[in-house]
C-alpha positions as a LaTeX table, in Angstrom:
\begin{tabular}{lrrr}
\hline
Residue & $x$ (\AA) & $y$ (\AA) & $z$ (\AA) \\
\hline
Unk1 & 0.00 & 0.00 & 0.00 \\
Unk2 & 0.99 & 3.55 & $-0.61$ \\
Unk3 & 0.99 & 5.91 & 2.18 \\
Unk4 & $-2.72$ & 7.11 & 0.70 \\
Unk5 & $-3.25$ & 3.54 & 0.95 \\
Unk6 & $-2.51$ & 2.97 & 4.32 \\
Unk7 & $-4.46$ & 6.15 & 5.61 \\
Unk8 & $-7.33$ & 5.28 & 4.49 \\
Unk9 & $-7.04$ & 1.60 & 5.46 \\
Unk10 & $-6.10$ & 2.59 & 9.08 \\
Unk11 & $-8.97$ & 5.33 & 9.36 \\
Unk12 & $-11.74$ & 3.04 & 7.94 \\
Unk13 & $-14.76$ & 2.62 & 10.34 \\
Unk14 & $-13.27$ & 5.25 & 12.68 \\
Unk15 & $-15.89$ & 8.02 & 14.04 \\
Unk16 & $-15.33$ & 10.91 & 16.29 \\
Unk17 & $-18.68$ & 12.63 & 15.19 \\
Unk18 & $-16.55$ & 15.81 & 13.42 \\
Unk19 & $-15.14$ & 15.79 & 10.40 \\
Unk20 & $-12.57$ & 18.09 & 11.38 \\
Unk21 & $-11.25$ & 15.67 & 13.84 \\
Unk22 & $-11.62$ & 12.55 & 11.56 \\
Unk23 & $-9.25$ & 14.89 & 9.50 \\
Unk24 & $-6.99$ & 16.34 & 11.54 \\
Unk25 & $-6.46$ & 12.58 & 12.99 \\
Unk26 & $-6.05$ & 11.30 & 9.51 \\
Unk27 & $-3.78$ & 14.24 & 8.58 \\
Unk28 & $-1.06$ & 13.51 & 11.86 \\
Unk29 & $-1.34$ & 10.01 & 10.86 \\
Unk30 & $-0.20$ & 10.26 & 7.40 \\
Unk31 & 2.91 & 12.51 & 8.83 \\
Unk32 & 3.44 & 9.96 & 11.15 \\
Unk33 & 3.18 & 6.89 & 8.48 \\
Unk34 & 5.52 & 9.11 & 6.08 \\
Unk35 & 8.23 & 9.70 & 9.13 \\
Unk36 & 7.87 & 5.98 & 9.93 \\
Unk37 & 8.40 & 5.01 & 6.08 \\
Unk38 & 11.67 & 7.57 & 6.05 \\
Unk39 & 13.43 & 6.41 & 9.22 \\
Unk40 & 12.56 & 2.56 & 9.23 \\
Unk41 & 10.97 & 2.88 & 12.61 \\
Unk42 & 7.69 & 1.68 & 13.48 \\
Unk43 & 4.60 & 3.56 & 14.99 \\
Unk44 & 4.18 & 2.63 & 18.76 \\
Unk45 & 0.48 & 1.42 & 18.65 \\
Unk46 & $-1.63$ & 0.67 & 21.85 \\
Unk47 & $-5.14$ & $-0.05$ & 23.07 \\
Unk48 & $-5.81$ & $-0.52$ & 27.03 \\
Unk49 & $-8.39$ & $-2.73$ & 28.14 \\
Unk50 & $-9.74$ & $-2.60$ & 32.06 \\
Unk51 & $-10.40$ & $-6.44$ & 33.05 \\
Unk52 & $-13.30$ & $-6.06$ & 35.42 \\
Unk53 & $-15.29$ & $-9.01$ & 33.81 \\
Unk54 & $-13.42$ & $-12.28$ & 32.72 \\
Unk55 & $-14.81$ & $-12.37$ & 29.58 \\
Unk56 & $-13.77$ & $-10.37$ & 26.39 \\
Unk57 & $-16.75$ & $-10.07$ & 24.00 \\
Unk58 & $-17.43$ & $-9.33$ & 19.77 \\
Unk59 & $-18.01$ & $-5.33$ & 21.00 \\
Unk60 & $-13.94$ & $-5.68$ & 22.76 \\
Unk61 & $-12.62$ & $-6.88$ & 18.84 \\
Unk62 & $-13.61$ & $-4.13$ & 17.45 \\
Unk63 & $-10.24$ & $-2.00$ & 18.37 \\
Unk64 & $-8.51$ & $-5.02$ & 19.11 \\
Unk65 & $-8.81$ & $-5.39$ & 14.81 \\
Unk66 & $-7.76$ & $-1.89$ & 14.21 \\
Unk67 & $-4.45$ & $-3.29$ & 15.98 \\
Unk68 & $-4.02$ & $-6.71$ & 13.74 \\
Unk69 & $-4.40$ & $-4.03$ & 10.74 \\
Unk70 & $-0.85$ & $-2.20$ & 12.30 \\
Unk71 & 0.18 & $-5.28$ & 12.84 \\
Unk72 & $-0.14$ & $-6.33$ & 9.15 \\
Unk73 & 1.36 & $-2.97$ & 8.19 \\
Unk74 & 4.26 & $-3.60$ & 10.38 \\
Unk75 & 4.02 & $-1.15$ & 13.67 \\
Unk76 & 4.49 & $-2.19$ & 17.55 \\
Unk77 & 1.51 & $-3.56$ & 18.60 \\
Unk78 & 0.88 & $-2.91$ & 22.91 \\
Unk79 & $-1.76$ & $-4.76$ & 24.13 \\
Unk80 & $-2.05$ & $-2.76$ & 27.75 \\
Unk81 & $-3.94$ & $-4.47$ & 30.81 \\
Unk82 & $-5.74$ & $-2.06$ & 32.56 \\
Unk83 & $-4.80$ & $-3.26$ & 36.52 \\
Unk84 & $-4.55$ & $-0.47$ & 38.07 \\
Unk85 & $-7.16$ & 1.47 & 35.44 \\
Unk86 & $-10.14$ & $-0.81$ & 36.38 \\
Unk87 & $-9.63$ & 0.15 & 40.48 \\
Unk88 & $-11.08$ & 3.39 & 39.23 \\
Unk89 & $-13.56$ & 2.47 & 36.91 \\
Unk90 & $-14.34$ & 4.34 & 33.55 \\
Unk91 & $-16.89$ & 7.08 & 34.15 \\
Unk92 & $-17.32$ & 7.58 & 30.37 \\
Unk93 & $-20.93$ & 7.87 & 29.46 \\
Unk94 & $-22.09$ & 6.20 & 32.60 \\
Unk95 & $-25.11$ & 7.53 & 34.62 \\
Unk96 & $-24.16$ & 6.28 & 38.13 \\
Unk97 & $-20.45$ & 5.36 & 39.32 \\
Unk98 & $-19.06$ & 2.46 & 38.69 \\
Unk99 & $-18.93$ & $-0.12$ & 41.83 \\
Unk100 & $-15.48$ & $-0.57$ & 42.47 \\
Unk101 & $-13.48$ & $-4.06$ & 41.38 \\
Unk102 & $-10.85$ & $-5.46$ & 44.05 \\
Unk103 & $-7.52$ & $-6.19$ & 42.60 \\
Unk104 & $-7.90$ & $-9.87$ & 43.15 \\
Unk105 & $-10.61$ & $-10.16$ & 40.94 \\
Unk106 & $-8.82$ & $-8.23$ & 38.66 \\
Unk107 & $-5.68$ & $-9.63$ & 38.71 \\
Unk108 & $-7.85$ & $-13.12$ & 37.93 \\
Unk109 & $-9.63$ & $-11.59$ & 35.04 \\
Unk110 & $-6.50$ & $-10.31$ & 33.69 \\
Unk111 & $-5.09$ & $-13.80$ & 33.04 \\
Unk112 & $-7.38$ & $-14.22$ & 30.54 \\
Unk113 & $-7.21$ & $-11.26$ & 28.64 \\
Unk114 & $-3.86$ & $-11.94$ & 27.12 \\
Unk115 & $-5.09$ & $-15.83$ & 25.71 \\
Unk116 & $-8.26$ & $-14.14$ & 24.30 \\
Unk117 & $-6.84$ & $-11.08$ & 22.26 \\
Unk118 & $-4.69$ & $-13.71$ & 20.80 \\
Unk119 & $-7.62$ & $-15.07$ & 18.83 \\
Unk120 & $-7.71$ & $-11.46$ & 16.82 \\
Unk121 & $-4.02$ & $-10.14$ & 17.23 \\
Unk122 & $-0.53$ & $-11.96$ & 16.14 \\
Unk123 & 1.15 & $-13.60$ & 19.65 \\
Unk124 & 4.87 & $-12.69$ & 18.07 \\
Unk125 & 3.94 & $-9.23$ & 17.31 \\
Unk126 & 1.85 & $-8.51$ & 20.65 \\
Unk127 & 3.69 & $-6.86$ & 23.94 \\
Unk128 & 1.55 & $-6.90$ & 27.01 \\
Unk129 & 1.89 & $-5.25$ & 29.59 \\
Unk130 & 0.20 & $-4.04$ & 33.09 \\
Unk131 & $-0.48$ & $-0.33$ & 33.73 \\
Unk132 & 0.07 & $-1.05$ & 37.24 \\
Unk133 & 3.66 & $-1.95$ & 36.48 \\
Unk134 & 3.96 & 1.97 & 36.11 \\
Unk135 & 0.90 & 4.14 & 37.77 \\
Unk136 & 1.83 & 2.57 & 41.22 \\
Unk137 & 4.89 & 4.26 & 41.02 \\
Unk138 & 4.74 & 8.01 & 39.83 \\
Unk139 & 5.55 & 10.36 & 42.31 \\
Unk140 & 2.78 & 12.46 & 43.51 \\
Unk141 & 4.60 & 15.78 & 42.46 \\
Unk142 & 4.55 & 14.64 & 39.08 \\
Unk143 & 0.74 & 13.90 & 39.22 \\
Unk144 & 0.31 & 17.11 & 40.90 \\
Unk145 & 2.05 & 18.98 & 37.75 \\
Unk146 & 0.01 & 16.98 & 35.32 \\
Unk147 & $-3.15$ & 17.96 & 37.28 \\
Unk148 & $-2.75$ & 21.79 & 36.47 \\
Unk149 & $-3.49$ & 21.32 & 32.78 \\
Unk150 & $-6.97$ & 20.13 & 33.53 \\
Unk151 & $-10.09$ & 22.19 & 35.70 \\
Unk152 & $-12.98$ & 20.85 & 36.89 \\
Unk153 & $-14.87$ & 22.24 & 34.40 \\
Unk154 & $-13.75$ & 19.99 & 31.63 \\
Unk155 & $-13.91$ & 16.82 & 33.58 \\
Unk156 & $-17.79$ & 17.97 & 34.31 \\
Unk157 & $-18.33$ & 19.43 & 30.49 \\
Unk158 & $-18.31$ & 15.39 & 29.45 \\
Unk159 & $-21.67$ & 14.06 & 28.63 \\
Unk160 & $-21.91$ & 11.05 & 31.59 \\
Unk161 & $-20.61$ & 13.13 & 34.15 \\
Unk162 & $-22.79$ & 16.08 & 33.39 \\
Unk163 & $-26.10$ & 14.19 & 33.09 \\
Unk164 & $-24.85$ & 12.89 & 36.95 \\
Unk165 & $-24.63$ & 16.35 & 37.95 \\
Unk166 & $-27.42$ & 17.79 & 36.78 \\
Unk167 & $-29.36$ & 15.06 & 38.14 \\
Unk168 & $-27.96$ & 15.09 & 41.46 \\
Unk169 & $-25.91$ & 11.88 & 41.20 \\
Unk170 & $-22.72$ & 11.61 & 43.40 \\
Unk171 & $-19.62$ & 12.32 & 41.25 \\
Unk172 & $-16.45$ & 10.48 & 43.08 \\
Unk173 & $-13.03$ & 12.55 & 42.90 \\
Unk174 & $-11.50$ & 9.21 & 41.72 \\
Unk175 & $-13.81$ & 9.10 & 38.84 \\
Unk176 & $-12.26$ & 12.64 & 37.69 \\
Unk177 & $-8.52$ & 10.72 & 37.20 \\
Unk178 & $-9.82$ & 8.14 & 34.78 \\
Unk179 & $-8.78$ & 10.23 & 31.85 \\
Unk180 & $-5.52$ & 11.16 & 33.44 \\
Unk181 & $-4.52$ & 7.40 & 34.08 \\
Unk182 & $-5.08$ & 7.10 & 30.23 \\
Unk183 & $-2.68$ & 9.79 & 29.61 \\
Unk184 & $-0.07$ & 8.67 & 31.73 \\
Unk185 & $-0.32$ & 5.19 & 30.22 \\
Unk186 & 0.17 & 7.20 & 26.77 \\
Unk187 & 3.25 & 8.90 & 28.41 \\
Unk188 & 4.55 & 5.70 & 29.21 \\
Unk189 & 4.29 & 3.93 & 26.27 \\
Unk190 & 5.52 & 6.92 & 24.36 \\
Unk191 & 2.62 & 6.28 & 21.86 \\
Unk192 & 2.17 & 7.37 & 18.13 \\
Unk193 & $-1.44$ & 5.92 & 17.94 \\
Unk194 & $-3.91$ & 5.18 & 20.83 \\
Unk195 & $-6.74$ & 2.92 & 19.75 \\
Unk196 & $-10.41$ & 3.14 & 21.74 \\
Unk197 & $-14.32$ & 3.24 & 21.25 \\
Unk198 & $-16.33$ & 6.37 & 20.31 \\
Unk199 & $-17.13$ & 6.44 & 24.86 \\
Unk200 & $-13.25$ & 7.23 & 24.83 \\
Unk201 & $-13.30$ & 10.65 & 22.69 \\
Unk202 & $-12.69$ & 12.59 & 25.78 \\
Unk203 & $-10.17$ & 10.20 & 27.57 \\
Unk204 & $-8.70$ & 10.07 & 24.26 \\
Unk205 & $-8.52$ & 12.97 & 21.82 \\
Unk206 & $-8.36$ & 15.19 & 24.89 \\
Unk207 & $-6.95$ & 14.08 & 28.06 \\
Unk208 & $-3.94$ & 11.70 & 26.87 \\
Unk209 & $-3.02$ & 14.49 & 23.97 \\
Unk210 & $-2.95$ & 16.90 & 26.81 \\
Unk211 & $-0.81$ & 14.74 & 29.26 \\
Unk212 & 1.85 & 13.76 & 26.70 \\
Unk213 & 1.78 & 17.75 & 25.69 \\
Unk214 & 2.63 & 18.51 & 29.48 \\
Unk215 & 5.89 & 16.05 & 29.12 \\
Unk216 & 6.75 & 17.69 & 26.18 \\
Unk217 & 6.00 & 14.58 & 24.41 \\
Unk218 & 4.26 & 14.82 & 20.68 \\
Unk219 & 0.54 & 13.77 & 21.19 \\
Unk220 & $-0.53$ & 10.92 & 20.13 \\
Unk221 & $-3.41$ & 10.17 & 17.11 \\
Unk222 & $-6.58$ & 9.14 & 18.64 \\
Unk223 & $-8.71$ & 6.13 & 15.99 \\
Unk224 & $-11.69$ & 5.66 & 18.01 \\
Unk225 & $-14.16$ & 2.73 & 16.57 \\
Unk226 & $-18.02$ & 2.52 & 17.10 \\
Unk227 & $-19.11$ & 0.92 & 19.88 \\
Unk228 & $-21.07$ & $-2.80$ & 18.45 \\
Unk229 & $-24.36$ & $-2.82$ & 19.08 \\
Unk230 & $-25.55$ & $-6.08$ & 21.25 \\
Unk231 & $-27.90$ & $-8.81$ & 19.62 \\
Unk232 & $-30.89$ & $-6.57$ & 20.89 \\
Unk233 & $-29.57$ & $-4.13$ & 17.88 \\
Unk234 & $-29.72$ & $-1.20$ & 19.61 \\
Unk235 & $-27.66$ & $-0.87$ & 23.19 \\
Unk236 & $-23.75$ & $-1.07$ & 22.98 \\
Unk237 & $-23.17$ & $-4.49$ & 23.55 \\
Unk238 & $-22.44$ & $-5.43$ & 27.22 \\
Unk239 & $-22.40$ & $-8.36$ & 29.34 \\
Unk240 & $-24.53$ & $-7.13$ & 31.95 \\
Unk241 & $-26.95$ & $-6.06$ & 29.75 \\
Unk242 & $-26.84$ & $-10.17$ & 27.99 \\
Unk243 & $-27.03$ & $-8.55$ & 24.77 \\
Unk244 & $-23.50$ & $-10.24$ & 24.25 \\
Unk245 & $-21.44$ & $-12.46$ & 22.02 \\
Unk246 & $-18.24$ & $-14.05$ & 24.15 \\
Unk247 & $-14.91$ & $-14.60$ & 22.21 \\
Unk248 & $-14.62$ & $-18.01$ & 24.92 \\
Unk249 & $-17.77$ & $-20.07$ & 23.31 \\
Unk250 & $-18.44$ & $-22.47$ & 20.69 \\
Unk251 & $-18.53$ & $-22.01$ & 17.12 \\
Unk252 & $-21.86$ & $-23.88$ & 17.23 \\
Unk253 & $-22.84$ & $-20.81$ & 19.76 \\
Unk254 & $-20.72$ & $-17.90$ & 18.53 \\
Unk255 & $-22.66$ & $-18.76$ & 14.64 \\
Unk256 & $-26.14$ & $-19.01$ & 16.19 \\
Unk257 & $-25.49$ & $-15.95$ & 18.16 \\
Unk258 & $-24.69$ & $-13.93$ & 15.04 \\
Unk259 & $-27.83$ & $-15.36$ & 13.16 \\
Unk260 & $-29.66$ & $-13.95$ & 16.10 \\
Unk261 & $-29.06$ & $-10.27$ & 15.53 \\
Unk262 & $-31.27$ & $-7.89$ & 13.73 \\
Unk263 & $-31.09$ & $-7.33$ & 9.89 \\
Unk264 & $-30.60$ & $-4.04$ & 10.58 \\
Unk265 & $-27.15$ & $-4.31$ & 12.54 \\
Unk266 & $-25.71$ & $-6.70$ & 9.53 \\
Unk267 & $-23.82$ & $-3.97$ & 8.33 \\
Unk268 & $-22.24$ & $-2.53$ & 10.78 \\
Unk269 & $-21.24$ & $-6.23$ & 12.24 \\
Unk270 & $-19.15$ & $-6.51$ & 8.88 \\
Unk271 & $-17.74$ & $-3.38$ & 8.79 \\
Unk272 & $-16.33$ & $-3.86$ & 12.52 \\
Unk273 & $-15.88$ & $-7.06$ & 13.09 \\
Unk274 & $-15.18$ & $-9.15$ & 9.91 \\
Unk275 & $-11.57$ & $-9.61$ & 8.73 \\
Unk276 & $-13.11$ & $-9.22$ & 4.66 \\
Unk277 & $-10.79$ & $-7.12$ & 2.54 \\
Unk278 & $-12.18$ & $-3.80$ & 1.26 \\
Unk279 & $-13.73$ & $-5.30$ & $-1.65$ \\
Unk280 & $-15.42$ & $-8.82$ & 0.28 \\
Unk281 & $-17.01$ & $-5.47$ & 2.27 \\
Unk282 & $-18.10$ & $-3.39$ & $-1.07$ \\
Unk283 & $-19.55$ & $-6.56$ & $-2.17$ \\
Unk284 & $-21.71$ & $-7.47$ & 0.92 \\
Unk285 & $-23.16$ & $-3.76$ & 1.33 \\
Unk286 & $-23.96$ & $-3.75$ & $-2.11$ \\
Unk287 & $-26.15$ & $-6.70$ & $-2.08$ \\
Unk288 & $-27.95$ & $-5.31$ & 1.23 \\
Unk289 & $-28.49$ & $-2.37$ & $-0.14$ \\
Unk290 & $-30.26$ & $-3.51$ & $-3.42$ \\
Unk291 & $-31.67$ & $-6.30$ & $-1.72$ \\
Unk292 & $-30.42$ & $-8.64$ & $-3.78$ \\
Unk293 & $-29.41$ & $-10.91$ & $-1.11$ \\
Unk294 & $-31.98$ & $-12.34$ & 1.34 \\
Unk295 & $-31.68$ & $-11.20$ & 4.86 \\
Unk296 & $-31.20$ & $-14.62$ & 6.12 \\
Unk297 & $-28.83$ & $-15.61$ & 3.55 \\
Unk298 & $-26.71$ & $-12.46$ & 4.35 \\
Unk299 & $-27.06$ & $-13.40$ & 7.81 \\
Unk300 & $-25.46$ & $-16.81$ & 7.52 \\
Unk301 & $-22.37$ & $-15.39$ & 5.20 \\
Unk302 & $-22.16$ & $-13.01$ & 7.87 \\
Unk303 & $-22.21$ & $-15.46$ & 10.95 \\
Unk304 & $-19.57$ & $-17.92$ & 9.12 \\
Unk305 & $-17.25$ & $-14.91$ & 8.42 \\
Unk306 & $-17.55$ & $-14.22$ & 11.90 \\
Unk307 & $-17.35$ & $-17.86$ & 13.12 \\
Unk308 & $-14.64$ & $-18.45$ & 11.16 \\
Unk309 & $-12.49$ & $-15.63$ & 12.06 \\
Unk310 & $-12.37$ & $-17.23$ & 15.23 \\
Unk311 & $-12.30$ & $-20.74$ & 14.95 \\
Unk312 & $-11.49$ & $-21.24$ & 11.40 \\
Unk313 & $-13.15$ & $-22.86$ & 8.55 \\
Unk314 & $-13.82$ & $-26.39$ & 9.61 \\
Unk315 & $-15.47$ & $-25.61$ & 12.62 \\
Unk316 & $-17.41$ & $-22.85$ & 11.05 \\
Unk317 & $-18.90$ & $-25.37$ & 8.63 \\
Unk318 & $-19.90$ & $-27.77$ & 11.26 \\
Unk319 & $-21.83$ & $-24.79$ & 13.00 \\
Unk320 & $-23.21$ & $-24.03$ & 9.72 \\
Unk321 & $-24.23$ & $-27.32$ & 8.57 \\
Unk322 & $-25.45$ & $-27.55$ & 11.85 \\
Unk323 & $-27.60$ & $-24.53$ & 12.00 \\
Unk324 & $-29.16$ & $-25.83$ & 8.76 \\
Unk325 & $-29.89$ & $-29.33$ & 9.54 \\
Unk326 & $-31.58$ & $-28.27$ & 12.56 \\
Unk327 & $-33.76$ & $-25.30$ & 11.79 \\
Unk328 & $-33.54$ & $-25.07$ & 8.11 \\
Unk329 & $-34.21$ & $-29.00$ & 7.25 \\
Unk330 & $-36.61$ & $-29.80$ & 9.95 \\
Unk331 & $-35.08$ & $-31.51$ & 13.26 \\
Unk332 & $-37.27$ & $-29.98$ & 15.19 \\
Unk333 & $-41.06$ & $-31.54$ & 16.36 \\
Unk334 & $-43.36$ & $-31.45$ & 13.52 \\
Unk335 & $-46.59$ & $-31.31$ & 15.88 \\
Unk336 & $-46.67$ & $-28.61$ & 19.09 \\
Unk337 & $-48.69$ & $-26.34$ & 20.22 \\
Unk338 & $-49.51$ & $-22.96$ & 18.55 \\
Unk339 & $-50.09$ & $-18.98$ & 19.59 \\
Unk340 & $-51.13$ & $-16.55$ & 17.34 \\
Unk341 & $-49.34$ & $-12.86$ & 18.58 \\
Unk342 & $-49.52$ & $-9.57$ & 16.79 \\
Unk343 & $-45.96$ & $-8.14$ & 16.21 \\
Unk344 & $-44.51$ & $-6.00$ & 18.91 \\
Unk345 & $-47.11$ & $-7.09$ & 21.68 \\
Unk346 & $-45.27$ & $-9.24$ & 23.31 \\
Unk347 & $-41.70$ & $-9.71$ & 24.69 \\
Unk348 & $-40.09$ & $-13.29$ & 24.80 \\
Unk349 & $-40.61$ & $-13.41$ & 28.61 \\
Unk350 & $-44.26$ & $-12.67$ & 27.72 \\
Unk351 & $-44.63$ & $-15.53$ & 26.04 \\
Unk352 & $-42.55$ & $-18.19$ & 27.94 \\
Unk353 & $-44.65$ & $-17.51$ & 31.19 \\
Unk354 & $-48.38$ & $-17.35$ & 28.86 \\
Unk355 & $-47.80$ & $-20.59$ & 27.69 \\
Unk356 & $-46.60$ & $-22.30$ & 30.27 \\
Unk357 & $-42.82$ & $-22.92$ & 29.39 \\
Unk358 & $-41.72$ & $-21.63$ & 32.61 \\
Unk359 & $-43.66$ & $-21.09$ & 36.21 \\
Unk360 & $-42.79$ & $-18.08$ & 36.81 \\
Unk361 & $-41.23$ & $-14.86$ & 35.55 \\
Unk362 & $-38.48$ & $-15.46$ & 37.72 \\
Unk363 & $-37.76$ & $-18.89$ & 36.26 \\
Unk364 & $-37.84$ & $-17.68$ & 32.88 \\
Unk365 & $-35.04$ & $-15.07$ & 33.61 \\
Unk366 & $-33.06$ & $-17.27$ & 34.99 \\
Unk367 & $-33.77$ & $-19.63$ & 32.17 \\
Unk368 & $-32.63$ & $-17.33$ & 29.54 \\
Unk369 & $-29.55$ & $-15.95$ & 31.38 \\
Unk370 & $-28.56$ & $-19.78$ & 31.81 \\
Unk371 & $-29.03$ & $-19.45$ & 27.88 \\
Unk372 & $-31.93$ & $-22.14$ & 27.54 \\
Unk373 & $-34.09$ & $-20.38$ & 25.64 \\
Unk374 & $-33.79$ & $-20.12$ & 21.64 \\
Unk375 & $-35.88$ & $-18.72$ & 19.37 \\
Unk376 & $-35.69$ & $-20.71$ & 15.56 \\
Unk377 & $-32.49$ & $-21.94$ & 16.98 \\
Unk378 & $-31.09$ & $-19.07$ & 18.16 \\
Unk379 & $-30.24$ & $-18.07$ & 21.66 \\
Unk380 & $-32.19$ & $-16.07$ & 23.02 \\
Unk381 & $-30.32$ & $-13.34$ & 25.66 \\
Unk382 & $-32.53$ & $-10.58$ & 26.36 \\
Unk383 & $-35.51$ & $-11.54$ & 28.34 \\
Unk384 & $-37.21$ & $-8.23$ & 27.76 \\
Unk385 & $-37.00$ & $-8.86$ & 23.42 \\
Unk386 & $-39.72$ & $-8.08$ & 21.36 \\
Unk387 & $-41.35$ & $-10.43$ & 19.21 \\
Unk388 & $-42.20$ & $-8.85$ & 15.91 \\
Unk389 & $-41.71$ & $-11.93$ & 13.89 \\
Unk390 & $-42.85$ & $-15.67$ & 14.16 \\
Unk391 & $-40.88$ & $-18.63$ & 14.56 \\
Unk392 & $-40.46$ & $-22.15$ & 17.09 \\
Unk393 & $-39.74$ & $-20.80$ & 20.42 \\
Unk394 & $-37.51$ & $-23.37$ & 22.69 \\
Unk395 & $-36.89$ & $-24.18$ & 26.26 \\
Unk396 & $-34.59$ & $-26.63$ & 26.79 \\
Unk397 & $-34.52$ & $-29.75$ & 24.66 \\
Unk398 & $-38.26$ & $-30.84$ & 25.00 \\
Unk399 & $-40.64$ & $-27.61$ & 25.52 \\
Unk400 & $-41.25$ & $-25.78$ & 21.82 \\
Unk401 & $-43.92$ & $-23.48$ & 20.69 \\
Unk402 & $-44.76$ & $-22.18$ & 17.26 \\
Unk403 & $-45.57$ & $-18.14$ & 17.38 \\
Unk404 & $-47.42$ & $-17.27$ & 14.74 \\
Unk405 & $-47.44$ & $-13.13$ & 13.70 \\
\hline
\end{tabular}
């Protein structure tokens, strides 16, 4: 690739909701790539990631692909452990503080980070590393200095932490250093690029710029990716919300997971989370967008892309051939019993308590977080999903019902 090449390769997908930023990003970039090309040396690239849940998710591969594409273009990859980052907790466009993680759970959860961002990033090209290893130590005189380039009034000017004040909600003085732990981790690492989601624009294109300006240091370029949407299609995907698709699964699960999201979402699933070259991706929008695909057809070239990604080919075809044998082909009951809903009445929850698939609503929460419940074959996550289209609804191995819309 030319440097033109590479610029627009490395900036595809990447939003900051200004054009003048996406430019002025994409213009320091291109400087940087040009230095780079001159002196032989490699941009220092890094993405941090807080481990207060053991699981990584589709939503965390989003940046963690933005890295495998410096990777492929020959830069320092830093894969950065957020231990001492996820004792404070990321305020970022939360509406209540964040409860607060010990370090033993943390230090557990980190030990599977690094296994799990090996599935998207090459092991020989990856350093990771601990931002504890270096925020335990600085001196408070030098946080003290670092402190004077930022006022309370841009900590509170950010979206999340304004709604919580003008709302009355309590805003910790821990919660204000977030950002600054970013920076220094920037400072650190001496970074040319800083990877994140579209939550981190502050943390990002303002506080860690700011810090590494205060050391004297050349900022680094912020490429922030959307956040995923969840299999509900419309909140960011999270684990605590269920709306999620773990990296540690099955391809059997990971496949039917995919198949589960809205036709809607299938483009900007491929556009953030396949690995298809540029023209694999101008070819699948294309047919969505003149419909000359069917929906569920796209859906299953998008779910083995996905599947595959991960666990390669062979065990993406036996979660495809799988998919189809079972709700494509018929291994399902011919004869049991029937409802007839209208669309958008009723949520899944609605519908496992009405008809007697569960005793209680209780049960059927607990069913679905347990993920027992699947819907055409699908697992079902959020308990509170609208129905607005029929299919076999299934609890278990031996409880089905037809919906009818």
């Amino acid at each position: 690739m030319n440097i033109d090449e590479q610029v627009n390769y490395l900036m595809r997908g990447a939003e900051y909701g200004d054009q003048q930023v996406f430019d002025a990003m994409a213009d320091e970039l291109r400087e940087r790539l040009i230095e780079s090309e001159k002196t032989g040396v490699p941009l220092k690239v890094y993405c941090g990631f807080d481990p207060t849940s053991s699981d990584l998710h589709l939503g965390h591969t989003v940046p963690l692909r933005k890295l495998a594409q410096f990777q492929e273009l020959g830069h320092d990859v830093t894969f950065v452990i957020g231990t001492f980052t996820a004792l404070i907790g990321d305020p970022s466009a939360r509406d209540k503080s964040r409860p607060l993680v010990g370090l033993e759970t943390i230090l557990e959860n980190a030990k599977t980070y690094q296994e799990q961002a090996f599935r998207v990033l090459d092991p020989e090209k990856t350093r990771i590393v601990y931002n504890g290893d270096w925020l335990n130590n600085i001196p408070y005189h030098e946080i003290f200095n670092v402190l004077t380039n930022f006022t309370i009034q841009q900590m509170l000017s950010r979206e999340g932490l304004q709604k919580r004040w003008e709302s009355n909600e309590p805003i910790y003085l821990h919660e204000m250093l977030y950002p600054i732990t970013q920076g220094l981790d920037a400072h650190h690492l001496e970074a040319d690029v800083q990877v994140g989601g579209t939550d981190q624009l502050y943390n990002v294109i303002t506080a860690s710029r700011k810090v590494m300006q205060s050391y004297g240091q050349r900022p680094n370029i912020g490429i922030l990716m959307p956040l995923l949407p969840g299999t509900d299609g419309v909140q960011k995907m999270s684990k605590s919300l269920g709306n999620y698709i773990p990296i540690n699964t099955t391809a059997e699960d990971m496949y039917g997971k995919v198949m589960s999201i809205p036709d809607d979402v299938m483009a900007q699933y491929a556009k953030l989370v396949t690995k298809w070259s540029s023209q694999e991706l101008y070819t699948f929008l294309g047919a969505l967008e003149t419909n000359s695909i069917h929906p569920r057809d796209a859906k299953m070239q998008l779910a083995y892309a996905i599947t595959s990604a991960f666990y390669g080919d062979s065990l993406a075809d036996e979660a495809e051939n799988r998919f189809v044998t079972t709700f494509q082909k018929g291994d399902i009951p011919d004869e049991m019993p029937e409802v007839h809903l209208e669309a958008g009445k009723h949520t899944v929850l609605d519908v496992l308590v009405d008809q007697g698939l569960v005793s209680s609503r209780s049960e059927g929460r607990r069913v679905i977080s347990q993920q027992g419940v699947k819907l055409d074959g699908v697992t079902v996550g959020d308990p509170t999903a609208v129905l607005d289209t029929g299919g076999v609804l299934q609890v278990g191995k031996r409880k089905f019902v037809r919906i009818l819309i």
